[in-house]
N, C-alpha and C positions, 0 to 999 in steps of 0.2 A: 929474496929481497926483504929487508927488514922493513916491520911496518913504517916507522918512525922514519926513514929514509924515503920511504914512499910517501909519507905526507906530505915533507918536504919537497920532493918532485914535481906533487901537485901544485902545490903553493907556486911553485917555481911557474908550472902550465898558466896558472888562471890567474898570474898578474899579467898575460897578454889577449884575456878574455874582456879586457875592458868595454864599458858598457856599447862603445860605437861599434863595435863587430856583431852586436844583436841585430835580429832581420824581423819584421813585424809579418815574413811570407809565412812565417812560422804558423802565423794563427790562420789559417784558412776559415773563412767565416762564411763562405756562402752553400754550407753544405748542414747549415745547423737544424733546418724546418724537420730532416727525419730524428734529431735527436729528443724530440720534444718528450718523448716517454721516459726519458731518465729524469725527467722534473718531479718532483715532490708535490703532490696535491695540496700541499698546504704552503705553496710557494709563496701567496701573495703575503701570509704570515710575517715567513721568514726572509722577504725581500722580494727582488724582480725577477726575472727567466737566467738561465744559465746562459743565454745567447747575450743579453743583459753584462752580466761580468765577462763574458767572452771580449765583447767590444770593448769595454772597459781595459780591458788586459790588453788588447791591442792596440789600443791608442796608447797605454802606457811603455810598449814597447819602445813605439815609434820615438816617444817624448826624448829618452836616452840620449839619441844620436839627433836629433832634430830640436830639440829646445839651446839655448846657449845660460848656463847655470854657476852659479858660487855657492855652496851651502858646507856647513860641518853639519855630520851626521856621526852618532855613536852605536860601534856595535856592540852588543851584548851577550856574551855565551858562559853558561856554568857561573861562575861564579869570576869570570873577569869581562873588565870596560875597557873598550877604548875607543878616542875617536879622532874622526878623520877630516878631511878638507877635500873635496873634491871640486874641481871647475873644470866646464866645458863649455866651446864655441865652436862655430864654424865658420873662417876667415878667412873669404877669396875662391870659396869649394876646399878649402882644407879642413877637416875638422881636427880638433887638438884636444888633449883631457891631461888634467893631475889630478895625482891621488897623491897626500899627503899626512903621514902619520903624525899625530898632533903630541902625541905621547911617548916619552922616552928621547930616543934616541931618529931625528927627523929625516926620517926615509921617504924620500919621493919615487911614483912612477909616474914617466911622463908617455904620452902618445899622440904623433902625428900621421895622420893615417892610420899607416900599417908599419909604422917606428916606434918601436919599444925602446925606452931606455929607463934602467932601473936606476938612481942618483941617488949616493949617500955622502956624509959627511966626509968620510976617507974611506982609506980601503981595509982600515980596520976592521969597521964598522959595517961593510959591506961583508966580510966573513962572518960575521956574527949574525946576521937577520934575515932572517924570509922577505921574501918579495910580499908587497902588501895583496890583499885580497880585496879587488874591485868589489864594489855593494852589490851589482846588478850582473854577476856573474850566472847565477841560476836560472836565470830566464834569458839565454841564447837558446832554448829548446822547446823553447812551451809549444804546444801543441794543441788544439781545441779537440781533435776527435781524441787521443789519451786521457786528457783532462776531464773528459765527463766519461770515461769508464770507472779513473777511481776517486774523482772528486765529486759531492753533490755542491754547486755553486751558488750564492746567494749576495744580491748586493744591499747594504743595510739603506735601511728607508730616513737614519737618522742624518745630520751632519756634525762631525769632529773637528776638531780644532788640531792642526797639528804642524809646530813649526809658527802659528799665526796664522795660518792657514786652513780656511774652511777644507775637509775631506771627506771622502765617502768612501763605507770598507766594504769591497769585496772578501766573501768568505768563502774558501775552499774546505769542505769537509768530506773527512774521509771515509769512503765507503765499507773500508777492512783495516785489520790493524797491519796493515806492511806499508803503510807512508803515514807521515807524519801531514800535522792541522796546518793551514797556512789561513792568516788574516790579513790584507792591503789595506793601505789607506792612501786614497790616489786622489791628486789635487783635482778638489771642484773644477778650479780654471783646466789646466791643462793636464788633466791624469798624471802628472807626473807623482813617482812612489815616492810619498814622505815617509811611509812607515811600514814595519814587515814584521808580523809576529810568525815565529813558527811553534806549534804546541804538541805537545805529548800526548800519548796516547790518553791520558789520564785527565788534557787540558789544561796541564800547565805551560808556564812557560819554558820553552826551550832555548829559544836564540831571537835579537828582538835587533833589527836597525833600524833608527830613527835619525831624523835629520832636526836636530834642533836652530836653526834658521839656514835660510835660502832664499837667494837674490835670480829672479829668473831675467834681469836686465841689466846684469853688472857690466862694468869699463872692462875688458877681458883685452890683450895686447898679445902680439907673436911673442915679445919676452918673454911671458909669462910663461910660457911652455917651452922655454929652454935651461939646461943644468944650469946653476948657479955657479960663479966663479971661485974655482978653490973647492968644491966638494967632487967627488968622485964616481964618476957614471961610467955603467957596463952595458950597453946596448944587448936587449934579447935578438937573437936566432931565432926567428920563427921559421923553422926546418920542418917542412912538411912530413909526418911517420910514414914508411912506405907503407903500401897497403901490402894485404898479405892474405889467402887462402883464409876463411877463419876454420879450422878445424874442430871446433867445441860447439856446444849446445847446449837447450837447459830441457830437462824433463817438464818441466812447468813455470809459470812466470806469473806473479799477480796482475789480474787487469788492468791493459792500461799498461803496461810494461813490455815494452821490446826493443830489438837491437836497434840504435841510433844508425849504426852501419853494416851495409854488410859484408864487409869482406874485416881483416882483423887490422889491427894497425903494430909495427913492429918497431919496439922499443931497441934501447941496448941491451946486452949483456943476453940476447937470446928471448928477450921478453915480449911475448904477443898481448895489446890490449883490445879487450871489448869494451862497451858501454851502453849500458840500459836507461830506461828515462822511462816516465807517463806522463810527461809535460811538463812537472813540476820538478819533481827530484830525480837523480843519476846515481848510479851504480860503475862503478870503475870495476874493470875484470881485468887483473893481469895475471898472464899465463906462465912461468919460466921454470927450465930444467932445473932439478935438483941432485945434492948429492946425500943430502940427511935428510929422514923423515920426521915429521912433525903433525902433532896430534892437532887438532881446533882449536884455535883459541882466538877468541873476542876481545878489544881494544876500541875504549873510547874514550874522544877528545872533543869536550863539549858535544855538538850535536853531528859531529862525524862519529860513526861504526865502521871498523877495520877486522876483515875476519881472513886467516892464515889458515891453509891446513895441506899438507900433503895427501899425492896420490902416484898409484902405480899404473901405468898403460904397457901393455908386454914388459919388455925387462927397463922401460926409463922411467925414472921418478919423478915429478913434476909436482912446484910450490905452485898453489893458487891461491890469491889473494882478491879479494873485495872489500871497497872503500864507497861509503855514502850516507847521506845526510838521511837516514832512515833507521827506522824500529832496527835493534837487535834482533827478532823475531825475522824479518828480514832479508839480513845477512847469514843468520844462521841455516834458512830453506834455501836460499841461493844456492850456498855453499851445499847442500844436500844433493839437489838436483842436474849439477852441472860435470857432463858427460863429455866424451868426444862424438863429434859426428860417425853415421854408417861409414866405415872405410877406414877410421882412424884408431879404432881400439882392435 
């Protein structure tokens, strides 16, 4: 599977990861009193307790699918901008969201429920573009006991401005170099994420969304969340991957890192995927036969790392691939240590 086709895929995956599908069960928060030894002595310094941003994190979960919002927010990678328009409400027990590309060529996704429909201008222009990427896709995973094996957490004692908006930043800092810095700034009122830095190992920036205004009381209407007339919409299939035996494994994992599931999920064309996570960032593993061997090699696109390399088990060859918002560093040990289980080699 070619990388660049696999990005695509993904892209295609997590325009139906919109933000209402997140679940706040994610943060389990009444098990934190034995985590207190991961706290930094000099906490009161550097902010409040990591139980502290925990809650924080989980109320901002919740705010997603439980607040009703209109805001453009821009996102920021490498060396390109763009921004978006997103609104959500919830009408009658339905909840409803757009995601709107402000830039170029005006790609909506809309969702009701669990209805996806991707809407573009024609169907020209629907072969031409990737499905948009929801802002708050990363955090359907977070987890409170991963997030303090390799985050040290700290909520700042100042208040920001952002959006017009009084906010307060949660910081996640990284315990090793195999994930990358995460900074929040979650609204005074309602935690809801105004802003998201992610940093390099070095502390720059790497990938940054911001919302520059947001109406948490807007006039929001059932119209509003259907195609417009004369533009051209392809409803997603959300077709559940069968699950499957996972027959691989890894010799080692950085803390804080383990399988999301356990059994595999089976694509097409032969292709089995796993997925890693420590509550903040994910690791895609796709498994599939091959017929040419291919040496390692490293691909990146902004703050995604994509790493390829073939491998022989008895007489089959097999492409493996790993895709994730993480260090090079990484993907590169991933790619070292990952084996077939006892039975399979």
């Amino acid at each position: 599977m070619v990388v660049l086709q696999l990005r695509s895929f993904i892209l295609f995956l997590a325009c139906i990861l919109i933000s209402g599908v997140v679940s706040a069960s994610s943060l389990p928060l009444n098990d934190l009193s034995s985590n207190n030894h991961n706290e930094p002595k000099d906490s009161h310094a550097l902010g409040l307790s990591s139980s502290s941003a925990l809650e924080l994190l989980s109320n901002m979960i919740q705010s997603f699918s439980g607040l009703k919002y209109d805001g453009v927010f821009i996102h920021l990678e490498a060396m390109n901008m763009n921004s978006m328009r997103v609104r959500h409400g919830v009408m009658d027990g339905v909840e409803y969201e757009s995601l709107v590309d402000l830039d170029g060529d005006k790609v909506e996704v809309l969702r009701v429920d669990d209805t996806i429909i991707c809407v573009y201008p024609n169907a020209l222009v629907a072969n031409m573009n990737q499905p948009l990427m929801p802002p708050f896709k990363r955090f359907k995973d977070v987890e409170s006991g991963r997030l303090i094996k390799g985050y040290e957490m700290h909520v700042g004692q100042d208040v920001s401005r952002i959006a017009g908006r009084d906010a307060v930043v949660v910081k996640l800092i990284p315990k090793d170099e195999y994930r990358y810095g995460h900074e929040l700034w979650l609204d005074e009122e309602n935690h809801f994420l105004l802003k998201h830095d992610m940093m390099k190992e070095d502390g720059k920036l790497l990938e940054r969304i911001q919302f520059t205004s947001v109406n948490f009381s807007p006039d929001l209407k059932r119209e509003d969340f259907a195609p417009k007339q004369g533009s051209y919409s392809e409803p997603v299939v959300k077709a559940a991957p069968r699950r499957v035996k996972n027959l691989w494994r890894f010799d080692w994992l950085p803390a804080g890192f383990s399988l999301v599931w356990p059994e595999a999920r089976a694509l097409n064309h032969g292709t089995s995927m796993l997925l890693l996570s420590d509550g903040m960032a994910t690791v895609s593993v796709f498994v599939e036969p091959a017929t040419k061997e291919k040496e390692m090699s490293i691909f990146r696109t902004g703050a995604t790392i994509a790493g390829e390399r073939s491998f022989t088990i008895k007489d089959q060859l097999y492409l493996l691939t790993m895709v994730g918002e993480v260090p090079q560093a990484t993907i590169e040990k991933l790619m070292s240590v990952f084996m077939p289980r006892q039975g399979h080699d």
